[in-house]
C-alpha positions in Angstrom: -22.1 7.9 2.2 -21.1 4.5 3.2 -17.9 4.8 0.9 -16.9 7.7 3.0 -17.4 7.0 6.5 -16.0 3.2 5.8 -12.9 5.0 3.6 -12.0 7.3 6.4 -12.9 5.0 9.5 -10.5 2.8 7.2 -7.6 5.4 6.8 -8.2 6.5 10.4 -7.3 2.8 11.8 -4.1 2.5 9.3 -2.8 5.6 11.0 -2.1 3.6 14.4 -0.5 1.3 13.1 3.5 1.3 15.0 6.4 1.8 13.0 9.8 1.1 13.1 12.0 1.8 16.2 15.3 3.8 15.4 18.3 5.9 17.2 16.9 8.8 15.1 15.3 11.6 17.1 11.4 11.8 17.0 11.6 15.3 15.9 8.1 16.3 14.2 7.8 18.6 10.9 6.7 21.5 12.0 3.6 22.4 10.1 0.9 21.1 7.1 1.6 20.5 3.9 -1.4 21.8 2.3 -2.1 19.6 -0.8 -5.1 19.5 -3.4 -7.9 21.8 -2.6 -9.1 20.1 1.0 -6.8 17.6 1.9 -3.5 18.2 4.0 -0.4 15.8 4.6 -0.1 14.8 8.4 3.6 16.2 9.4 5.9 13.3 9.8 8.7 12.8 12.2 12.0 11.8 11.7 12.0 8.9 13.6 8.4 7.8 11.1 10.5 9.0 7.9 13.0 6.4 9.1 11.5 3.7 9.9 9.7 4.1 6.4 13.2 3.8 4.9 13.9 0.8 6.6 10.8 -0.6 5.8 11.4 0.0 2.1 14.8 -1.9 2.0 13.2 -4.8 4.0 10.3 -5.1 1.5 12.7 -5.2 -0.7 15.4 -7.5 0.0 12.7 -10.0 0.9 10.8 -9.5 -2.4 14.5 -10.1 -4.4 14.1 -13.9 -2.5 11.1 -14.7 -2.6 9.5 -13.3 -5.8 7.3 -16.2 -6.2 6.0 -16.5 -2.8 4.9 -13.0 -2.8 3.0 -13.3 -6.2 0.7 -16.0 -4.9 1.2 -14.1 -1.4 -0.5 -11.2 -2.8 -3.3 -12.9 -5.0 -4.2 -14.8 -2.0 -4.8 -11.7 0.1 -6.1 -8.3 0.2 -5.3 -5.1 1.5 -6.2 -5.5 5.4 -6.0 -9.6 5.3 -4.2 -12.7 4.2 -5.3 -16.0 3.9 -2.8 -18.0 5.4 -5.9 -21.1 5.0 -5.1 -20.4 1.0 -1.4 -20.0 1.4 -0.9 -23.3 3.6 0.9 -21.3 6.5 0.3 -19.2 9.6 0.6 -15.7 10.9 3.3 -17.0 13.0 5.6 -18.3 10.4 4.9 -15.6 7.5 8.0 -13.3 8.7 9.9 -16.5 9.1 9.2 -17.4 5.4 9.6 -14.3 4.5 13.1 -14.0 5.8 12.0 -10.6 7.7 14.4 -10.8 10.1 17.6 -11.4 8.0 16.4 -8.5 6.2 16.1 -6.1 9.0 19.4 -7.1 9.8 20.4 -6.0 6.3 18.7 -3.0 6.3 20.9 -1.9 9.4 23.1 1.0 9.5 27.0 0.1 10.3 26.6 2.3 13.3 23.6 0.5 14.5 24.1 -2.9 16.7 20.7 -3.2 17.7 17.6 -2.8 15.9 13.6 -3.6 17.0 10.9 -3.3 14.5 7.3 -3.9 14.5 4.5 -3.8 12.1 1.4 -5.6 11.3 1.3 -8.3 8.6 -0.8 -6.2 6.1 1.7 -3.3 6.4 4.7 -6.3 5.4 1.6 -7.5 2.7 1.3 -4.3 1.5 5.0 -2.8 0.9 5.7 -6.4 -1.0 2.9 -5.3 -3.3 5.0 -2.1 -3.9 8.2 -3.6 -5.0 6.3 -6.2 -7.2 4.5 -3.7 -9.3 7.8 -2.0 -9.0 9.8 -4.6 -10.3 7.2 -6.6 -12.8 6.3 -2.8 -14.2 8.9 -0.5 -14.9 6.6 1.8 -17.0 2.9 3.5 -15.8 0.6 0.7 -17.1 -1.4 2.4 -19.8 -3.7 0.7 -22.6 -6.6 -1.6 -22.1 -5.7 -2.2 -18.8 -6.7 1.1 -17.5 -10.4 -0.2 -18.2 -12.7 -0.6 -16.4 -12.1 1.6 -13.8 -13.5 -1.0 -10.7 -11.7 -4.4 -11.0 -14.6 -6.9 -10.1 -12.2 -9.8 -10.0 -10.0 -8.7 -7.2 -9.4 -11.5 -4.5 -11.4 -10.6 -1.0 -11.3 -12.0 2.6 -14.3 -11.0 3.3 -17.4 -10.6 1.1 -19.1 -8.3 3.7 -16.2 -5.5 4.9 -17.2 -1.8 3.9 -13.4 -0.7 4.5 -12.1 -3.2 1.9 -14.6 -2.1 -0.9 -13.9 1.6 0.2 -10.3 1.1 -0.7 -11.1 -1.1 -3.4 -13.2 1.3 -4.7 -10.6 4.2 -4.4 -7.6 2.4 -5.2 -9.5 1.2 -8.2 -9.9 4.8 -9.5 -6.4 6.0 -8.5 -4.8 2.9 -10.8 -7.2 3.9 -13.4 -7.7 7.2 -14.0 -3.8 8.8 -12.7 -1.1 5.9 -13.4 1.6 8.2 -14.3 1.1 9.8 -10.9 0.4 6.8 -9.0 3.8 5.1 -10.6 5.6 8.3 -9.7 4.8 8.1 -6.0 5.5 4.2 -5.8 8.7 5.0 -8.1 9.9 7.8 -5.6 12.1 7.1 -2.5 10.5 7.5 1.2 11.0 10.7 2.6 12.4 12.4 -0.8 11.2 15.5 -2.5 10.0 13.6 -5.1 8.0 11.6 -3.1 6.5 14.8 -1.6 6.0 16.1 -5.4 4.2 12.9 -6.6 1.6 13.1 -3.4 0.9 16.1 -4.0 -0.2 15.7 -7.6 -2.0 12.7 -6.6 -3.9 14.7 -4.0 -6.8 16.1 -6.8 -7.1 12.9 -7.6 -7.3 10.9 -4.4 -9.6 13.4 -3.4 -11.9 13.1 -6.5 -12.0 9.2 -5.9 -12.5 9.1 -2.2 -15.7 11.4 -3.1 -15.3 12.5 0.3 -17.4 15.4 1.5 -15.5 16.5 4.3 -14.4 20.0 4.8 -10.6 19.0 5.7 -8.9 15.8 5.6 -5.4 14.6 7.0 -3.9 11.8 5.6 -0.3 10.1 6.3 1.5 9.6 3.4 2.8 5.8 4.2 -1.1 5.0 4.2 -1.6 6.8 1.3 1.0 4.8 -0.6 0.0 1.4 0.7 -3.3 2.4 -1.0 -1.9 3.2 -3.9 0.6 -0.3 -3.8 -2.1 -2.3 -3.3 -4.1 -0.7 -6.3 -1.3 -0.5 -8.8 -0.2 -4.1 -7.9 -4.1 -5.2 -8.4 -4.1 -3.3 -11.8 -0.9 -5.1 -12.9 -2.4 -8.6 -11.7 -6.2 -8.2 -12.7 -6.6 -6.4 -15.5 -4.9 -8.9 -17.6 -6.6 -12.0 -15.8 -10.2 -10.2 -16.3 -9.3 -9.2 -20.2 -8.1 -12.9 -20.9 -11.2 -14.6 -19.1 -13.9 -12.0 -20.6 -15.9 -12.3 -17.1 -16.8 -9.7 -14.8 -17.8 -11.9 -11.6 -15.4 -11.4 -8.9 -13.2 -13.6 -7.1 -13.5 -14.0 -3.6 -11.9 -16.1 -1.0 -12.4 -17.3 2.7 -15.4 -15.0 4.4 -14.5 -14.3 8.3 
């Protein structure tokens, strides 16, 4: 029970995060995509399909220069935190680092002189873990590194977080038990019908490991694929660390 309420408290949170700010019209979808058996995909609007676009070429441009840095970026973090303490830097200069803005500036459309975005650090964290996996894995990892299904070796901010172990926990079981589908989504660009194709064949199995008992459940599909970034990434990094050393224990880092 604590798995669920901290998984959706978790999800719920994520969901207010901002987004990117655009010239497109914030036109909503009309409708629910229902998807799986209980779960439905929160409509999107045009202007949240956009900025998840731009988000994707900023994420990766800045991963194509600092390939590196966003290795040690990522094992030095986890899904909701970074350890800027490990990392020898700060949350003010991580964008800078990061060259975020000369990216955004990239990712601008001719027609477009002007351009504000905004979103948190773990969002940034988290769409650098997509084009790494992306990049380092160009196949569905398969083998001995779909086992075991929980990674106990994953990096952690803090030891005592329910939402970190609930996404742990899922992500864990997504990467494991579906990484053809999980690859798919990651593989698919934002706001395409294959994207939409991939969620929903990831949607039996989401729903399986989130062991959620809820009657209906809404999810936003950016969220959704953070998750799943973050998981895939993890599996890609972990696995092979945990098979090599032959321990179990988990790695943690700085408690807050």
């Amino acid at each position: 029970m604590i798995l669920r309420t901290s998984l959706a408290l978790a999800l719920a949170a994520l969901a207010a995060q901002p987004a990117a700010v655009s010239a497109q019209d914030a036109a909503e979808i009309e409708g629910e995509q229902q998807v799986g058996t209980r779960f439905l995909q929160e409509p999107e609007s045009v202007e949240a399909g956009r900025a998840r676009q731009m988000q994707k070429v900023v994420a990766r441009c800045s991963f194509s220069r600092n390939k590196e840095e966003t290795t040690e970026l990522l094992a030095k973090s986890d899904f909701f935190q970074i350890d800027y303490d490990a990392l020898d830097t700060d949350a003010e200069e991580v964008f800078e680092d990061f060259n975020i803005d000369d990216c955004i500036g990239r990712a601008m459309r001719q027609s477009e002189f002007k351009m504000y975005m905004q979103f948190p650090h773990r969002t940034m964290r988290n769409l650098l873990a997509e084009e790494a996996y992306l990049h380092y894995q160009r196949d569905p990892i398969a083998g001995d590194l779909l086992e075991p299904e929980q990674l106990g070796n994953r990096y952690r901010m803090a030891r005592f977080y329910p939402p970190t172990q609930a996404i742990f926990e899922t992500g864990d079981c997504i990467s494991s038990t579906a990484p053809e589908t999980a690859h798919a989504l990651l593989d698919s660009r934002p706001t395409s019908d294959e994207e939409s194709e991939a969620f929903a064949d990831l949607m039996p199995v989401f729903e399986k490991c989130m062991k959620s008992s809820e009657t209906e459940v809404k999810l936003q599909i950016s969220i959704v694929r953070q998750l799943v970034a973050d998981a895939m990434w993890a599996r890609m990094h972990y696995a092979p660390l945990r098979a090599e050393s032959g321990r179990s224990g988990g790695v943690e880092g700085a408690t807050e």
